[in-house]
C-alpha positions as CSV (number, residue, x, y, z in Angstrom):
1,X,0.0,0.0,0.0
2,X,2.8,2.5,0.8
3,X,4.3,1.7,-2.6
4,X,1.3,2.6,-4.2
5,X,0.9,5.6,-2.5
6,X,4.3,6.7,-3.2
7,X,4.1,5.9,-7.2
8,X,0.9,7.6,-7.2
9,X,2.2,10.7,-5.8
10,X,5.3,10.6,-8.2
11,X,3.2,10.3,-10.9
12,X,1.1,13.6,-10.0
13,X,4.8,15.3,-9.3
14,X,5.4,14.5,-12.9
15,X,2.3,15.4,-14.7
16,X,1.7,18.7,-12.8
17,X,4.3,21.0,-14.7
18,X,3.2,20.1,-18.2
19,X,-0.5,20.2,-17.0
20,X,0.0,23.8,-15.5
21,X,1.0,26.0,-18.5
22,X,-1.7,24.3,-20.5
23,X,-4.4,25.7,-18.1
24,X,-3.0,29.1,-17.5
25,X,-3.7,29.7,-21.0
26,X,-7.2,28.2,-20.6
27,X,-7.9,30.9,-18.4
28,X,-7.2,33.5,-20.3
29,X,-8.5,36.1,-19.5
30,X,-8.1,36.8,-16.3
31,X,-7.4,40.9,-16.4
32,X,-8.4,43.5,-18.5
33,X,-7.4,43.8,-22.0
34,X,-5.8,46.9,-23.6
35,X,-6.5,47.4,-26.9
36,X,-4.2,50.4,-28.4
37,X,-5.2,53.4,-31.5
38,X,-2.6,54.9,-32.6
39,X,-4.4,57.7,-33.6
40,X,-6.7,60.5,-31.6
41,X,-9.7,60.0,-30.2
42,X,-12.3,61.1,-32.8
43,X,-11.3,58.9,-36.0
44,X,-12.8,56.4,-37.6
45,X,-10.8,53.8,-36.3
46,X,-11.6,54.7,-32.2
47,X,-15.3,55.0,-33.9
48,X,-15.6,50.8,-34.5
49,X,-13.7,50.0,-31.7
50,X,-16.0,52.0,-29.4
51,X,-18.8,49.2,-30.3
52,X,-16.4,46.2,-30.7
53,X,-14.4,46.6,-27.6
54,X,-17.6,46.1,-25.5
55,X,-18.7,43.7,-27.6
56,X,-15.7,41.7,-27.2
57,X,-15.5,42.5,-23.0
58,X,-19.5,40.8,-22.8
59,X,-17.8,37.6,-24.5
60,X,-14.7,37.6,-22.7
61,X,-15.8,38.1,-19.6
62,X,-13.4,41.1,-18.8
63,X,-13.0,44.6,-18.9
64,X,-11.4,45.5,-23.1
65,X,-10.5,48.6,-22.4
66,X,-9.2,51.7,-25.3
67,X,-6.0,53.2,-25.0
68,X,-4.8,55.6,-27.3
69,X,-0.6,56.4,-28.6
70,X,-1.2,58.7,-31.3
71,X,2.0,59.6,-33.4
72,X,4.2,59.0,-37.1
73,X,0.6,57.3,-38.3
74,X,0.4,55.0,-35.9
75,X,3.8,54.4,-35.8
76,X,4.4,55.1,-32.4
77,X,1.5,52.5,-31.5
78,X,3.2,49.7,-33.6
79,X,6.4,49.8,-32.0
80,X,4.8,49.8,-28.8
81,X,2.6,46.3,-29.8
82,X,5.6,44.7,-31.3
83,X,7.7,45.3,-28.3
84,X,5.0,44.3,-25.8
85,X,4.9,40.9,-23.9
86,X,2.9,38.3,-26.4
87,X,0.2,37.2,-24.2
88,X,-2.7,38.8,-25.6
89,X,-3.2,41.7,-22.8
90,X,-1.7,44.3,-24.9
91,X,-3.3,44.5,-28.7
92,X,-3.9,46.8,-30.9
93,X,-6.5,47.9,-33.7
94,X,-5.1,49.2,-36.6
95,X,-4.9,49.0,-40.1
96,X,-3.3,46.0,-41.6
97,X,-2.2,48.2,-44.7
98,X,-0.1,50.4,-42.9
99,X,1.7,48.0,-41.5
100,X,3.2,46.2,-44.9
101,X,3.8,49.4,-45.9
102,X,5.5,51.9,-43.0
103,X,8.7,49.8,-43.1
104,X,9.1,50.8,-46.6
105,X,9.0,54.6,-46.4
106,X,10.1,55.6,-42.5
107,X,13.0,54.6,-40.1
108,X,11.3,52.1,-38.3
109,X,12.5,48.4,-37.1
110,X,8.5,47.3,-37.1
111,X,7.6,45.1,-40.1
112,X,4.7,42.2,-40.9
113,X,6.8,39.5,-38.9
114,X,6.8,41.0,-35.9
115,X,3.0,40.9,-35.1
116,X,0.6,38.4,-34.5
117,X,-2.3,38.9,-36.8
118,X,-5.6,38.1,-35.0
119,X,-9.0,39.2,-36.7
120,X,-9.8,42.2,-39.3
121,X,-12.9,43.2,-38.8
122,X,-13.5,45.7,-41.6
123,X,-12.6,48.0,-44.5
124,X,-12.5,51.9,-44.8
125,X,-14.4,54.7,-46.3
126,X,-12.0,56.3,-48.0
127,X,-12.0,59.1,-50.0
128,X,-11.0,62.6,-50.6
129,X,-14.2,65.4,-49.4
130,X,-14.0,68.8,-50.4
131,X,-16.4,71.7,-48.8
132,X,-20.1,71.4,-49.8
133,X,-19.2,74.9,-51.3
134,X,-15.9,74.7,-53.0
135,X,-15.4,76.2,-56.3
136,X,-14.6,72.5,-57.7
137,X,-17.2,70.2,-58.9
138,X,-14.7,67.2,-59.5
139,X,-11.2,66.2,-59.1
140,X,-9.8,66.5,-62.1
141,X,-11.1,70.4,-61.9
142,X,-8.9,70.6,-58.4
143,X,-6.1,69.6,-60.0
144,X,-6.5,72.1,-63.0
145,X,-6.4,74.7,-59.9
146,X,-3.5,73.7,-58.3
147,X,-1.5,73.8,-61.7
148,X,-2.1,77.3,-61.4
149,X,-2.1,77.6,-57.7
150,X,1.1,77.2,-55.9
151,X,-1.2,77.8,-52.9
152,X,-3.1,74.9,-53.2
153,X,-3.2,72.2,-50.5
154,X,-4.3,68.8,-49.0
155,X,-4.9,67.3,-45.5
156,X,-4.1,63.6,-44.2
157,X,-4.5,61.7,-40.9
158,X,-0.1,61.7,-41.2
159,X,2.7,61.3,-43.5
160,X,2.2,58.3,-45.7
161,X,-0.9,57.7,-44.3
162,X,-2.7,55.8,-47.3
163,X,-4.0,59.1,-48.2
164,X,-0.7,60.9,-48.5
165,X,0.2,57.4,-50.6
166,X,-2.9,57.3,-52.8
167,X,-2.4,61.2,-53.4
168,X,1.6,61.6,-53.6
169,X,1.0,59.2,-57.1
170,X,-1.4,60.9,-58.2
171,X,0.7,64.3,-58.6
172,X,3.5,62.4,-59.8
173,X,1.4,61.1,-62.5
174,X,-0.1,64.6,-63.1
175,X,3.3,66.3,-62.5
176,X,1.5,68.7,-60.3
177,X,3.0,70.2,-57.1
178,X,0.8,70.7,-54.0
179,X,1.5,71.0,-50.6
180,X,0.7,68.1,-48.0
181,X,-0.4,69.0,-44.7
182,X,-0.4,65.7,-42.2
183,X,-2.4,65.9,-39.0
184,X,-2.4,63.3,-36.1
185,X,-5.1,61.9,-36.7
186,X,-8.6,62.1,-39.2
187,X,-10.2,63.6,-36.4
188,X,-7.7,67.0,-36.6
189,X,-7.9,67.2,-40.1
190,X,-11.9,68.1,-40.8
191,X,-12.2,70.9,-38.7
192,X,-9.0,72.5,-41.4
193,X,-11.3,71.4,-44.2
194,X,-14.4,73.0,-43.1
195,X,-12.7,76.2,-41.7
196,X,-11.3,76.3,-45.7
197,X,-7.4,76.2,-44.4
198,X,-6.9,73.7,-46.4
199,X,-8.4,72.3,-50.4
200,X,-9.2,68.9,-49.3
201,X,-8.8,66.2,-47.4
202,X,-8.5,62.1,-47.6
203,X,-10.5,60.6,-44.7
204,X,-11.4,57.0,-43.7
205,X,-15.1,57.7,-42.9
206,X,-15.3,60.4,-40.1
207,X,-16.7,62.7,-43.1
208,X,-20.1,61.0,-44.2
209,X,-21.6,62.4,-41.1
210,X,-21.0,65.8,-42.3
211,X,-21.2,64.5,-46.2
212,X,-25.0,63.2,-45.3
213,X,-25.0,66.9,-43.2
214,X,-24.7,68.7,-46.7
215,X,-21.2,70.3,-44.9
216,X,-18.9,68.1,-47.0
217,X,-18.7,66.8,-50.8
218,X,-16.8,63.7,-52.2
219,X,-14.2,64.3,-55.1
220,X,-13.4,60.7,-55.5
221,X,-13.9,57.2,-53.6
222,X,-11.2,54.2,-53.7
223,X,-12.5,52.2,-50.5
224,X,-16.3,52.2,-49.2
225,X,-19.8,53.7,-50.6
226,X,-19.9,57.6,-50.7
227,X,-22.5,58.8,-48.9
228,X,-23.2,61.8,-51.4
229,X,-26.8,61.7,-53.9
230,X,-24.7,63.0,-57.1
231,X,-22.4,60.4,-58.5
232,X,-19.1,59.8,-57.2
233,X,-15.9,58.7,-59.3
234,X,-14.0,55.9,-57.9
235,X,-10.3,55.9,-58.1
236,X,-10.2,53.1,-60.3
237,X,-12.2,55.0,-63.0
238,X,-10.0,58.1,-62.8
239,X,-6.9,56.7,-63.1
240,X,-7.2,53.0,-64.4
241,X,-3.5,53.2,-64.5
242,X,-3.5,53.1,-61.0
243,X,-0.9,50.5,-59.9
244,X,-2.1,47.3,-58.3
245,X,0.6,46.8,-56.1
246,X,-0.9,50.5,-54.2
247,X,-4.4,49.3,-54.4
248,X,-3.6,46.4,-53.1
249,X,-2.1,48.3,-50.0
250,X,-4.4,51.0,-49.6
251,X,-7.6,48.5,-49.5
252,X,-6.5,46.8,-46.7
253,X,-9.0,46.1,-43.9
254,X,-8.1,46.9,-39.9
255,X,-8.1,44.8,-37.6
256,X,-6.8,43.2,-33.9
257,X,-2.8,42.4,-34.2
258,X,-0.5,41.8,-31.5
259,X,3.0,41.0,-30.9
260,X,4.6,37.6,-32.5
261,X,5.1,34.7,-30.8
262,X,1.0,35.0,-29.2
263,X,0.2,31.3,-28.1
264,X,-2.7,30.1,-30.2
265,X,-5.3,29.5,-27.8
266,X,-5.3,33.3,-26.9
267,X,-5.4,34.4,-30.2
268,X,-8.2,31.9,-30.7
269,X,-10.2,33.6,-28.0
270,X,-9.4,36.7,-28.8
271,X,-10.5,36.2,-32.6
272,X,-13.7,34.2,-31.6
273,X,-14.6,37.2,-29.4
274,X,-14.2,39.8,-32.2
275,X,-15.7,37.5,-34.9
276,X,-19.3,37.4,-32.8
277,X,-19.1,41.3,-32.3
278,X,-19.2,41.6,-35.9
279,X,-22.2,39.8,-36.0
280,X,-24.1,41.7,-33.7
281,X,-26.8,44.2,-34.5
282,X,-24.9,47.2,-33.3
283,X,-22.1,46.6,-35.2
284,X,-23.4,45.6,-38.7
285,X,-25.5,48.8,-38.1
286,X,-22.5,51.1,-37.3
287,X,-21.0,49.3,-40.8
288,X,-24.4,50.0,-42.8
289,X,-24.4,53.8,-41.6
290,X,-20.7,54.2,-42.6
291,X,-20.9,52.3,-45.8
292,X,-17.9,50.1,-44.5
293,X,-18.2,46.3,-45.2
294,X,-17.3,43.8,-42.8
295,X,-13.7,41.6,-43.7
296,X,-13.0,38.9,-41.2
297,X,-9.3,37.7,-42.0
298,X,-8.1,34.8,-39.9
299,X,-4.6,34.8,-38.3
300,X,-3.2,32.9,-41.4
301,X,-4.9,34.8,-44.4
302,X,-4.2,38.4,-42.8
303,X,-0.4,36.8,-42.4
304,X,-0.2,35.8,-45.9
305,X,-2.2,39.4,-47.5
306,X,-0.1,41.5,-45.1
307,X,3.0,39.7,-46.8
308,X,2.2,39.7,-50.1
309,X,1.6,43.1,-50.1
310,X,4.7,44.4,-48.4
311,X,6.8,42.6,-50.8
312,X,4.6,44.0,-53.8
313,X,5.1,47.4,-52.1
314,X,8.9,46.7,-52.1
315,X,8.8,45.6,-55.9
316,X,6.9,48.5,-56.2
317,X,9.0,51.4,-54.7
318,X,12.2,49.3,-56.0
319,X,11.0,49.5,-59.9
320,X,9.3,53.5,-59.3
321,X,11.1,55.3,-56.6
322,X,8.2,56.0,-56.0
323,X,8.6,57.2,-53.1
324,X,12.3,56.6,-50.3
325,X,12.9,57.0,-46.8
């Protein structure tokens, strides 16, 4: 009987440690979750994850709460995520585009491979809006202005924000010169638009409010349904030209990422949690009212898209000089 006792008890000695990591991570959650913008309040990005994040805290059973580290267009964010400790606490929402491409075009160490790609959740609206009152009924009439116009200018979220991307090839092409004016975030750069200190200015969706208001028009479209009555141009249909490698890049959807190395399970949870917020009625409603569409890429497909189009980008700025750091 004792030598039972004592092989039973070296048995449980034994399986313990490999039985203890295995249900720590079962557990997860068991704090709140921080889920970083690294823009401003205001944008369109804080806009979705204001309805996901709580969303996600109902499924997960604990507090997802918004942070914000605004700075180089969400630069400052990125490096924080990829730097963070991998076990799921510490996320952030962002968009998937900017992440293939920043690499390419600032001094940063932050690439694809050093994130963990969870869940997107959805596209942009993006466009460039002009004043419901400005002198220029399409695009191709604001550009004929600026050839004439040193004083003409444009307003992004930041400095090779997509829009500063879409935008910088389309003055190359047109071998126009216009002045770029970056902000910190979308939800600076529409009170310079409406004041008329600046021509225009690319959003990703915190204009249709004031679009719908009849305080803002739409020049062109490249991602999302414009919100104006009169016709809209896309940017495929002004420029068909435009390369794919770009569109690629600047169609992205955003999404949850966090650091590499994130054990499966957690990012499991975590993408389980955000998939069923996208199917609830607040959500799809916040997505119909911002003519956004809802893109759910898994850990493996956002890897691969995220990939594919960084090295396109690379191809891209390699064969163009498009654009250098």
């Amino acid at each position: 009987m004792k030598a039972l006792l004592t092989t039973l008890v070296l048995a449980m000695f034994l399986v313990s440690p490999c039985e203890g990591p295995a249900a720590s991570k079962d557990e997860f959650p068991t704090k709140p979750i921080q889920i970083y913008i690294g823009y401003p309040p205001g944008g369109a990005g804080d806009m979705v994850a204001r309805v996901h994040a709580p969303l996600m805290s109902k499924e997960l059973g604990v507090p997802v709460v918004l942070m914000y580290k605004p700075g180089g267009v969400g630069g400052l964010c990125a490096e924080f995520i990829a730097n963070s400790k991998p076990d799921g606490y510490i996320i952030q929402d962002g968009t998937f585009g900017l992440i293939a491409a920043r690499h390419h075009v600032v001094d940063t160490p932050v690439k694809p491979s050093d994130f963990t790609f969870i869940l997107s959740h959805s596209d942009f609206n993006m466009a460039f809006v002009v004043r419901k009152d400005a002198p220029w009924k399409t695009f191709k009439d604001w550009i004929e202005y600026a050839r004439k116009n040193p004083a003409a200018t444009y307003g992004t979220a930041g400095e090779y924000s997509t829009a500063h991307i879409v935008m910088e090839w389309i003055l190359r092409r047109e071998k126009v010169k216009v002045s770029h004016i970056p902000f910190s975030g979308g939800g600076d750069v529409l009170p310079q638009v409406l004041g008329g200190h600046i021509d225009l200015m690319g959003s990703s969706g915190n204009h249709l409010p004031l679009v719908e208001a009849g305080k803002l028009r739409t020049l062109f479209q490249w991602s999302g349904e414009p919100a104006d009555t009169t016709k809209v141009q896309y940017l495929s249909e002004l420029y068909p030209d435009f390369p794919a490698p770009l569109m690629d890049l600047v169609s992205m959807p955003t999404g949850l990422a966090g650091p590499k190395g994130m054990p499966a399970p957690i990012v499991q949870k975590l993408a389980n949690a955000l998939k069923k917020a996208t199917t609830d009625e607040g959500f799809i409603k916040l997505m119909n009212q911002n003519k956004r569409r809802i893109v759910t890429w898994g850990t493996e497909e956002a890897a691969k898209r995220v990939q594919m189009a960084d090295d396109a980008f690379a191809a891209f700025l390699k064969e163009t000089g498009f654009v250098k750091k």
